[in-house]
N, CA, C and O atoms as a GROMACS GRO file, in nm:
protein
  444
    1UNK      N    1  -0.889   1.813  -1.747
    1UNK     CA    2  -0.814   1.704  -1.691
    1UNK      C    3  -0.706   1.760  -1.599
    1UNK      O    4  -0.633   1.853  -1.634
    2UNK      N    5  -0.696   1.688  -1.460
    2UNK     CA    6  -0.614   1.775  -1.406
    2UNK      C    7  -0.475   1.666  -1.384
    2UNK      O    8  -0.527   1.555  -1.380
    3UNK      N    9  -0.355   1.653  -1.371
    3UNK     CA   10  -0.209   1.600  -1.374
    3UNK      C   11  -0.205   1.593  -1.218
    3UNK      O   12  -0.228   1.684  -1.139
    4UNK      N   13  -0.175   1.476  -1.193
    4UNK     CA   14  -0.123   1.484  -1.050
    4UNK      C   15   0.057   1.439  -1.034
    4UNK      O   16   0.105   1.335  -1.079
    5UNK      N   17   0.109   1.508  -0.985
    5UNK     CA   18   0.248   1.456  -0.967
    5UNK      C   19   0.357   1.444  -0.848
    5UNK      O   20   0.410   1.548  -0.809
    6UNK      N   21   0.380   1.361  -0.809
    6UNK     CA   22   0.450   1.335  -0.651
    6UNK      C   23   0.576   1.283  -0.729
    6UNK      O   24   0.582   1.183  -0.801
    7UNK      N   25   0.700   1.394  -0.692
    7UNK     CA   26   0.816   1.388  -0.750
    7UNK      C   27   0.875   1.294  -0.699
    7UNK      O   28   0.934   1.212  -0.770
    8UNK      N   29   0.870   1.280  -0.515
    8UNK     CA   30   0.959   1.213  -0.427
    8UNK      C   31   0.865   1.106  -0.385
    8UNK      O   32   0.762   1.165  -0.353
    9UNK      N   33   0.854   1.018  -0.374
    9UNK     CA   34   0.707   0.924  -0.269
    9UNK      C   35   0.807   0.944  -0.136
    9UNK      O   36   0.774   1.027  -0.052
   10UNK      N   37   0.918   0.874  -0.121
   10UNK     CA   38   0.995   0.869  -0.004
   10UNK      C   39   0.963   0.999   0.071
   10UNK      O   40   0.875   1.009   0.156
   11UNK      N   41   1.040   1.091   0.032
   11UNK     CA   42   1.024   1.219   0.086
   11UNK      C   43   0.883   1.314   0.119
   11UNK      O   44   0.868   1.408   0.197
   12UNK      N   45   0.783   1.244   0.022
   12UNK     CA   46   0.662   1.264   0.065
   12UNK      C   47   0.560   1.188   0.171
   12UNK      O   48   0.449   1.220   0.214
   13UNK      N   49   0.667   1.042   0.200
   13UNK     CA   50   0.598   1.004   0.343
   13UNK      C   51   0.727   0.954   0.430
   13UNK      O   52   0.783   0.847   0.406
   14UNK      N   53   0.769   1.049   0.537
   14UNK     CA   54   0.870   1.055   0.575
   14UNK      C   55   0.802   0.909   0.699
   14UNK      O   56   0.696   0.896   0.762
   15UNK      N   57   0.902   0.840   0.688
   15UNK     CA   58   0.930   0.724   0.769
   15UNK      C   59   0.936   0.802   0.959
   15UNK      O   60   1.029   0.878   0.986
   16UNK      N   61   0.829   0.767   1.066
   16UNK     CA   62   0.876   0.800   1.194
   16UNK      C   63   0.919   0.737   1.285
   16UNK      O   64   0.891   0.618   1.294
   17UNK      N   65   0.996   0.796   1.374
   17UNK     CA   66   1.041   0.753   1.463
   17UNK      C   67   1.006   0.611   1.519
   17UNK      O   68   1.085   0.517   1.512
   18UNK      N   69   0.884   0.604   1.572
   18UNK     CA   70   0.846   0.458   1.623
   18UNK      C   71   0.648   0.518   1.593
   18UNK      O   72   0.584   0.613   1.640
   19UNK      N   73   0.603   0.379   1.474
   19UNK     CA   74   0.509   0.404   1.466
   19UNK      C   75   0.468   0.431   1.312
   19UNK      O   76   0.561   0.455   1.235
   20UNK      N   77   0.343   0.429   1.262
   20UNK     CA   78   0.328   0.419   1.131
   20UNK      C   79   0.219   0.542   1.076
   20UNK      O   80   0.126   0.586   1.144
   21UNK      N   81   0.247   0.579   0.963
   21UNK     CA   82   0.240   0.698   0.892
   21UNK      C   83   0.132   0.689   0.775
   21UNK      O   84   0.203   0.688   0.674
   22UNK      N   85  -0.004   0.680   0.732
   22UNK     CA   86  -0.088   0.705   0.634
   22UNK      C   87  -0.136   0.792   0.576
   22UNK      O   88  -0.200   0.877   0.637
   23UNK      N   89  -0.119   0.796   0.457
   23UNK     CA   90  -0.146   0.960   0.416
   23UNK      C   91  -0.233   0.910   0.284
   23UNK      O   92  -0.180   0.825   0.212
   24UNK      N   93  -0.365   0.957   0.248
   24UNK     CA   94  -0.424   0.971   0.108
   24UNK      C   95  -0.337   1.016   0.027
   24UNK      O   96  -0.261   1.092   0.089
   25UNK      N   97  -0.299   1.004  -0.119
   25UNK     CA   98  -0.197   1.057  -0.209
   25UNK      C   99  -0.257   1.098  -0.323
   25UNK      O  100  -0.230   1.194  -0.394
   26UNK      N  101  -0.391   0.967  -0.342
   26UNK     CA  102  -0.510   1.033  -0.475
   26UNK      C  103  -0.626   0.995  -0.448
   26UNK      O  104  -0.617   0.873  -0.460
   27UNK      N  105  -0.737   1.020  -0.416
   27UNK     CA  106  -0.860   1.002  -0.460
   27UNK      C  107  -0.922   1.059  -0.535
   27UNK      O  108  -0.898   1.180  -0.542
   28UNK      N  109  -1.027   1.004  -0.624
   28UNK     CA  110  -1.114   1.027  -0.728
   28UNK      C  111  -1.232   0.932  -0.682
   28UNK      O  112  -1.262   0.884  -0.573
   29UNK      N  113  -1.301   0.924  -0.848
   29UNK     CA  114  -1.429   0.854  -0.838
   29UNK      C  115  -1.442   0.703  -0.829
   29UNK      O  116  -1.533   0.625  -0.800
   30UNK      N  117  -1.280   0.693  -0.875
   30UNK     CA  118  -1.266   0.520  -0.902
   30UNK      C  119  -1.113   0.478  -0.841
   30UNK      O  120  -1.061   0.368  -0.859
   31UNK      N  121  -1.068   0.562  -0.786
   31UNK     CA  122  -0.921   0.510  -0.748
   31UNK      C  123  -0.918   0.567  -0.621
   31UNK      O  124  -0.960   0.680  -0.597
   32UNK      N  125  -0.870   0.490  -0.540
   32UNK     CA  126  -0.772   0.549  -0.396
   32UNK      C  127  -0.632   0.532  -0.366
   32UNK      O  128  -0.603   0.414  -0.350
   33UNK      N  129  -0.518   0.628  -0.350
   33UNK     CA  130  -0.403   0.528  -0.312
   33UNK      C  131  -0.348   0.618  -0.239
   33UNK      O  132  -0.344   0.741  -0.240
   34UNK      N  133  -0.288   0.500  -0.146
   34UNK     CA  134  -0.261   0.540   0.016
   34UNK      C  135  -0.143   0.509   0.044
   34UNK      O  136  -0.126   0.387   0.044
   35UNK      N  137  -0.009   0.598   0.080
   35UNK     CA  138   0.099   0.605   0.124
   35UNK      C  139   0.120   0.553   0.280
   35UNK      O  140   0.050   0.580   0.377
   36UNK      N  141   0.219   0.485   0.276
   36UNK     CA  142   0.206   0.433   0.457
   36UNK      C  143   0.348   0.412   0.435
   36UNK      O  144   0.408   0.377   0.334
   37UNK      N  145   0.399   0.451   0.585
   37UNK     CA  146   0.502   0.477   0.648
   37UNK      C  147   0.553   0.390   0.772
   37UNK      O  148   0.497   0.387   0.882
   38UNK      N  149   0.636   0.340   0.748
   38UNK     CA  150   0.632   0.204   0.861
   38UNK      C  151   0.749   0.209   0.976
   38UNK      O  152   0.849   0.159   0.924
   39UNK      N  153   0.771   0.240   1.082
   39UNK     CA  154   0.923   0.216   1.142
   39UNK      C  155   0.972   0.100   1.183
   39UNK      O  156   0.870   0.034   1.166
   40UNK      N  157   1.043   0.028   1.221
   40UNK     CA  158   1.118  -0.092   1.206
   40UNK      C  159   1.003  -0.168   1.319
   40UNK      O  160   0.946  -0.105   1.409
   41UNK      N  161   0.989  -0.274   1.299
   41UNK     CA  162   0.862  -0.350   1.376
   41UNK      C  163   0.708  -0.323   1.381
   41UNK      O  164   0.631  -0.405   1.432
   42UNK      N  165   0.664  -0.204   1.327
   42UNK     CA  166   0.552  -0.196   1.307
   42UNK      C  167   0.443  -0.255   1.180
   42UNK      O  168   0.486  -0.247   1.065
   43UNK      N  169   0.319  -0.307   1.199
   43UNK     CA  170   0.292  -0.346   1.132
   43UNK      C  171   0.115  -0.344   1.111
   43UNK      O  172   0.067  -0.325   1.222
   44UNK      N  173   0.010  -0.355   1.011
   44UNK     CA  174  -0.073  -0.352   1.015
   44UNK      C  175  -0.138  -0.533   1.000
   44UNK      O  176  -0.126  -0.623   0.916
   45UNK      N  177  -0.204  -0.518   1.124
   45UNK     CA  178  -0.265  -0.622   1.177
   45UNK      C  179  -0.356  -0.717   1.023
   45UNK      O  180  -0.400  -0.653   0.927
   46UNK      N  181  -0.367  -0.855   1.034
   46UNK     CA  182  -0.435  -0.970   0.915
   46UNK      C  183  -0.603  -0.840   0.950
   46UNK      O  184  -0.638  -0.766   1.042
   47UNK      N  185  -0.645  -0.871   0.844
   47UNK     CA  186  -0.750  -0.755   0.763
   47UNK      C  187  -0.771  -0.774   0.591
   47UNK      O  188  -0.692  -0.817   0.507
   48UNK      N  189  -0.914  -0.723   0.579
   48UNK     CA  190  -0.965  -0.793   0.456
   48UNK      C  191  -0.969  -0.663   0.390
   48UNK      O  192  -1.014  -0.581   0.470
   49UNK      N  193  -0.950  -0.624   0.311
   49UNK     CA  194  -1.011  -0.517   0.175
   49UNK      C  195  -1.107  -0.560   0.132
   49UNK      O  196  -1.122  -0.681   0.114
   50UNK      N  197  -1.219  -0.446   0.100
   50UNK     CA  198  -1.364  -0.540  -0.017
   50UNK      C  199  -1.340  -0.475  -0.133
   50UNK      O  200  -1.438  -0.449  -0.202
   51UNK      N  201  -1.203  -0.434  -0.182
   51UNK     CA  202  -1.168  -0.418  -0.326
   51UNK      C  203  -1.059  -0.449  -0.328
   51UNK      O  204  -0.979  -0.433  -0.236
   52UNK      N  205  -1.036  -0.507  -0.448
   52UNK     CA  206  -0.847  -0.544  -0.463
   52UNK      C  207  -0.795  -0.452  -0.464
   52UNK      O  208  -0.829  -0.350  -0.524
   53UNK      N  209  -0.674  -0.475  -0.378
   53UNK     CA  210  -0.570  -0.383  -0.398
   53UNK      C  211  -0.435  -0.424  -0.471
   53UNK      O  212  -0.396  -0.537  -0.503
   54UNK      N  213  -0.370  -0.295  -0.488
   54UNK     CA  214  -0.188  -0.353  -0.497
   54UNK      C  215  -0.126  -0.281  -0.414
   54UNK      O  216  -0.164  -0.171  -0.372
   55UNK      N  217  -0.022  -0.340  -0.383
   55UNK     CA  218   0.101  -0.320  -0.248
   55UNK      C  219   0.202  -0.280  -0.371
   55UNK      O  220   0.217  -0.370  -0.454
   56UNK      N  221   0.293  -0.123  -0.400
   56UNK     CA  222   0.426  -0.148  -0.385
   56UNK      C  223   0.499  -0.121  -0.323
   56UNK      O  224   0.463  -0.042  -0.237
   57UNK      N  225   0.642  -0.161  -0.319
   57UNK     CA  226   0.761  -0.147  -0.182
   57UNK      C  227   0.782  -0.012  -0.268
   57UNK      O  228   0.754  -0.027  -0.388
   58UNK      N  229   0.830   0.128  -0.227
   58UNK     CA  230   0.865   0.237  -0.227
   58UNK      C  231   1.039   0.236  -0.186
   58UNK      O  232   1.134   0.256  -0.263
   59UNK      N  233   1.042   0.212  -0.075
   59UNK     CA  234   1.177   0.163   0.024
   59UNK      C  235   1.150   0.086   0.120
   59UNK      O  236   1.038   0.085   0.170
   60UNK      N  237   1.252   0.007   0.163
   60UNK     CA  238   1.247  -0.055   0.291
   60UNK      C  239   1.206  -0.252   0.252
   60UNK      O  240   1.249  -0.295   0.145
   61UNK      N  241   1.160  -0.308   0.306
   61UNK     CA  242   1.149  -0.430   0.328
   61UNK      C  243   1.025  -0.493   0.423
   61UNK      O  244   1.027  -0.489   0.546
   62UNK      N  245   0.936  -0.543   0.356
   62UNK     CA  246   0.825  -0.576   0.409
   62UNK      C  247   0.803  -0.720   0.448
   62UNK      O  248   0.850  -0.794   0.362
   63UNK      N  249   0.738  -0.793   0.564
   63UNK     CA  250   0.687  -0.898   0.555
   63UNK      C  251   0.519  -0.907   0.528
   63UNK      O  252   0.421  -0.867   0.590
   64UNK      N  253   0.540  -0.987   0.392
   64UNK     CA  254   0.361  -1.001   0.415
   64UNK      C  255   0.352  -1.151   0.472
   64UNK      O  256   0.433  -1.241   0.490
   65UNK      N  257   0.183  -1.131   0.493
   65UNK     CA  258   0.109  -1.283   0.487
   65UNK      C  259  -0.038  -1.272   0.393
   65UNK      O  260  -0.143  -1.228   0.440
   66UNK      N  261  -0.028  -1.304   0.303
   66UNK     CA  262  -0.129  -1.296   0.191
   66UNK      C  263  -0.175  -1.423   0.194
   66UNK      O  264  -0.125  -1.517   0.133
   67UNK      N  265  -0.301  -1.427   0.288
   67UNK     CA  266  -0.404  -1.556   0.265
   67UNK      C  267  -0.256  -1.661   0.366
   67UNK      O  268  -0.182  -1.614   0.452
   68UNK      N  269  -0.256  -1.771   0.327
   68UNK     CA  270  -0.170  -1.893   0.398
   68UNK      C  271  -0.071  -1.849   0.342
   68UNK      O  272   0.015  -1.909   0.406
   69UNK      N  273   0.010  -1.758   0.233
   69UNK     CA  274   0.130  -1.744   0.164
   69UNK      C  275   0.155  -1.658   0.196
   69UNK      O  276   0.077  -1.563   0.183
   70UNK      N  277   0.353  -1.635   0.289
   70UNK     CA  278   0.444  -1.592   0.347
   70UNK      C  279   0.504  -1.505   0.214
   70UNK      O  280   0.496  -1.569   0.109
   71UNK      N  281   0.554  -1.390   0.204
   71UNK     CA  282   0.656  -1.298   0.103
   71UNK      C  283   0.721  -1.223   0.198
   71UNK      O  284   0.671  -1.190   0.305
   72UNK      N  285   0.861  -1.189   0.150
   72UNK     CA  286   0.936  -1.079   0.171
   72UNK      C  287   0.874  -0.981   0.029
   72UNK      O  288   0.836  -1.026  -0.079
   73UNK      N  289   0.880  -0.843   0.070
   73UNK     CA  290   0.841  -0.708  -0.020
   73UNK      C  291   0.918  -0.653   0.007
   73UNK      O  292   0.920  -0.620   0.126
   74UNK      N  293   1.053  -0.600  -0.097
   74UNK     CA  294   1.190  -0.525  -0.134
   74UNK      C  295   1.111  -0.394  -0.210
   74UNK      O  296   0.992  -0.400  -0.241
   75UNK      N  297   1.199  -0.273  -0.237
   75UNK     CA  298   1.166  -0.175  -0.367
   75UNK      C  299   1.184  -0.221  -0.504
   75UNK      O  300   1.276  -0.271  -0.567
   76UNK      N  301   1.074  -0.191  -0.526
   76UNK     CA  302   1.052  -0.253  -0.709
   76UNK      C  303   0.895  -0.350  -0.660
   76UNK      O  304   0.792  -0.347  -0.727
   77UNK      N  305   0.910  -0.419  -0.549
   77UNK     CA  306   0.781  -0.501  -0.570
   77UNK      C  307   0.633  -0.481  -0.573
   77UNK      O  308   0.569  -0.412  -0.493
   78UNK      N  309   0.587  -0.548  -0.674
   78UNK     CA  310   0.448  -0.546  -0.714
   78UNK      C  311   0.317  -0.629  -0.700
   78UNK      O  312   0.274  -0.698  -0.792
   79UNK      N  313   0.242  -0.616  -0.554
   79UNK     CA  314   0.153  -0.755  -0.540
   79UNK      C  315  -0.002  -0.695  -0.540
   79UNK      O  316  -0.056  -0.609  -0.470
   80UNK      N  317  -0.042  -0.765  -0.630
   80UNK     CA  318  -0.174  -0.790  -0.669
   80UNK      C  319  -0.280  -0.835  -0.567
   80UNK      O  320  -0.273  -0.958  -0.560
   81UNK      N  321  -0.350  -0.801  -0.507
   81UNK     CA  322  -0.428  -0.895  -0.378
   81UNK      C  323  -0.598  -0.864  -0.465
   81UNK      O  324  -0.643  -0.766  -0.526
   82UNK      N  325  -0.639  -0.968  -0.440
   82UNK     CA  326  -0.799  -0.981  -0.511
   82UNK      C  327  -0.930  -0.941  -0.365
   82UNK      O  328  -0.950  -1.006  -0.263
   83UNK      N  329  -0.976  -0.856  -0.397
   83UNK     CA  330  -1.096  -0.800  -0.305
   83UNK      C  331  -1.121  -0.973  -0.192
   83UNK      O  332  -1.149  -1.087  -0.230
   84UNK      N  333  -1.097  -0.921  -0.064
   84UNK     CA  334  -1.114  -0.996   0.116
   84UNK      C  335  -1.069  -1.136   0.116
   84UNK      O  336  -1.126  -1.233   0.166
   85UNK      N  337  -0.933  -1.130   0.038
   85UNK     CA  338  -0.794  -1.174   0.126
   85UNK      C  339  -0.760  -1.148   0.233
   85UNK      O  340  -0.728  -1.029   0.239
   86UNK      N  341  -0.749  -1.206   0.336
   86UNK     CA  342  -0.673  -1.179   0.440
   86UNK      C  343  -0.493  -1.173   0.420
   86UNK      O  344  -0.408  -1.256   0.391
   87UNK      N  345  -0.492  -1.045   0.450
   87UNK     CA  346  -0.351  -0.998   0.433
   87UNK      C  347  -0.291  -0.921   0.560
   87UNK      O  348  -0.373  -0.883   0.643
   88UNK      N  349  -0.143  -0.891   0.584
   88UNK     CA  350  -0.093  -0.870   0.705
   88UNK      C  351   0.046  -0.768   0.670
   88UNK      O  352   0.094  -0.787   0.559
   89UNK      N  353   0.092  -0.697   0.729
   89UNK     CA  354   0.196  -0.606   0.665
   89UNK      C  355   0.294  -0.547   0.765
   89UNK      O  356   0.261  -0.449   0.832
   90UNK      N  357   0.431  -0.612   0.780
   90UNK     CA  358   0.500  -0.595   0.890
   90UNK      C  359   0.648  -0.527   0.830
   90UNK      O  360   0.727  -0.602   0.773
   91UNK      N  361   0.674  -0.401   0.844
   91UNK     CA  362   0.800  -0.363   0.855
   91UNK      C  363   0.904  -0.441   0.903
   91UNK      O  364   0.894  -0.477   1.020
   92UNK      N  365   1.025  -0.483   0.826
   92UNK     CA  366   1.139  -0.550   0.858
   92UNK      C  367   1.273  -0.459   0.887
   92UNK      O  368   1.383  -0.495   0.928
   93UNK      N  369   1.233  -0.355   0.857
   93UNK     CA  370   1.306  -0.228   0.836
   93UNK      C  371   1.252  -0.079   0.788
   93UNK      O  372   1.171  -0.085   0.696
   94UNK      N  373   1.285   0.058   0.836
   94UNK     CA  374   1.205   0.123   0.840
   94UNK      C  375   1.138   0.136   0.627
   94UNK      O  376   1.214   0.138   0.531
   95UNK      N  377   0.978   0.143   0.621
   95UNK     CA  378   0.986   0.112   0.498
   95UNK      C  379   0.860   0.233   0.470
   95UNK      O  380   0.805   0.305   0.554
   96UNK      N  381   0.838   0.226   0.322
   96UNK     CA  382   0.759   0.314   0.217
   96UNK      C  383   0.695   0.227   0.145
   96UNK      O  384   0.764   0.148   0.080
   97UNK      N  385   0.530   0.217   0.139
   97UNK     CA  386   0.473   0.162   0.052
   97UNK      C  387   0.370   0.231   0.005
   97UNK      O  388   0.320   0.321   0.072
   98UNK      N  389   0.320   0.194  -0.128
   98UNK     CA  390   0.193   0.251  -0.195
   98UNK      C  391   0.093   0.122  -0.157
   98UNK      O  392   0.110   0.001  -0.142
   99UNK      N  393  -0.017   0.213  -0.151
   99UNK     CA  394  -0.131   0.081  -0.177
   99UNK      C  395  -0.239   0.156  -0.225
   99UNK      O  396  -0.299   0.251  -0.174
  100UNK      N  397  -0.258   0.083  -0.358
  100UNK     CA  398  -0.365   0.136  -0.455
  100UNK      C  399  -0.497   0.053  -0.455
  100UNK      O  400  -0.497  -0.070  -0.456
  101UNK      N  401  -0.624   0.143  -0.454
  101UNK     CA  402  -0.741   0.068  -0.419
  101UNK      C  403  -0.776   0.017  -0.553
  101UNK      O  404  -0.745   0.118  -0.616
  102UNK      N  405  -0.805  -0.039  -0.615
  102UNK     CA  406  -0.885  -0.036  -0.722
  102UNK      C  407  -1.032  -0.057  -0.757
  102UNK      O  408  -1.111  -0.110  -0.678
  103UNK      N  409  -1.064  -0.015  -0.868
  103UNK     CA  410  -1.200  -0.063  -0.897
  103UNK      C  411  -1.270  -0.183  -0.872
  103UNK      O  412  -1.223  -0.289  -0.914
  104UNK      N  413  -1.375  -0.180  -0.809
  104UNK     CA  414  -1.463  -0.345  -0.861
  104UNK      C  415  -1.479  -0.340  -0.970
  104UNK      O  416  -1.493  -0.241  -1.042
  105UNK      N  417  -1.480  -0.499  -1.005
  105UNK     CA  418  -1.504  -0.555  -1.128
  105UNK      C  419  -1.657  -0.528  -1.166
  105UNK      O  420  -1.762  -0.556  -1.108
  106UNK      N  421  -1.635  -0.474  -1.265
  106UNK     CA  422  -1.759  -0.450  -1.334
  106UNK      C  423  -1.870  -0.324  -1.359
  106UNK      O  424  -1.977  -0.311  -1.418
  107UNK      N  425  -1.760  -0.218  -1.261
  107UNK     CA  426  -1.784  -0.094  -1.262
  107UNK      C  427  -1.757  -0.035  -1.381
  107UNK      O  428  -1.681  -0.083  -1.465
  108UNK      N  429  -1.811   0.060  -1.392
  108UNK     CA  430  -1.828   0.175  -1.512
  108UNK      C  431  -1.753   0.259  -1.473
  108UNK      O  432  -1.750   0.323  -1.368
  109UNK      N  433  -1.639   0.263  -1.630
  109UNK     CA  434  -1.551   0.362  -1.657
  109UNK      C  435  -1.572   0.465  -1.585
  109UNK      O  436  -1.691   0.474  -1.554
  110UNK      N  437  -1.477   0.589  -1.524
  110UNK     CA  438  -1.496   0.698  -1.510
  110UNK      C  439  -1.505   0.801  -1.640
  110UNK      O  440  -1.416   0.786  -1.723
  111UNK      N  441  -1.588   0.887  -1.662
  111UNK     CA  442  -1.622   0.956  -1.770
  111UNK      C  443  -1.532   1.083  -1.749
  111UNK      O  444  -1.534   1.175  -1.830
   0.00000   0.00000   0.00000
């Protein structure tokens, strides 16, 4: 079994200048999660996932649009999105988020 550990997330996806920052952080057989780096106005365009994901705020301040429903995303927040939602992700300030892929439903454990 091997330990993975990212002491800093911030410091491990440094926020740039003008423009946005993606970095793989884990993949395996059943998980993906992807660090993104946002500078003040940038944003990733309405787009579907074909697995649910979760969004959290790291730092900074996010606007979503999840399906017809508007959120602000602060640090600490935790959103659930269910596999090809249309979702939208706009920096309000320079920001840090995780986004974790998850399993389809109904997949088999990793062994």
């Amino acid at each position: 079994m091997t330990v993975t550990v990212i002491s800093d997330l911030a410091a491990e996806l440094t926020v740039p200048e003008d423009g946005t920052l993606s970095r793989v952080l884990y993949r395996d057989d059943r998980l993906r999660v992807v660090g993104f780096a946002f500078a003040t106005g940038q944003e990733l365009t309405e787009h579907t996932s074909a697995l649910p994901v979760v969004i959290q705020v790291v730092r900074g301040r996010l606007d979503l649009v999840l399906g017809e429903e508007k959120t602000e995303a602060v640090p600490g927040s935790w959103i659930r999105l269910p596999a090809r939602l249309p979702h939208s992700v706009r920096a309000v300030e320079p920001s840090v988020m995780l986004l974790t892929m998850l399993p389809e439903a109904g997949a088999p454990p990793a062994a």
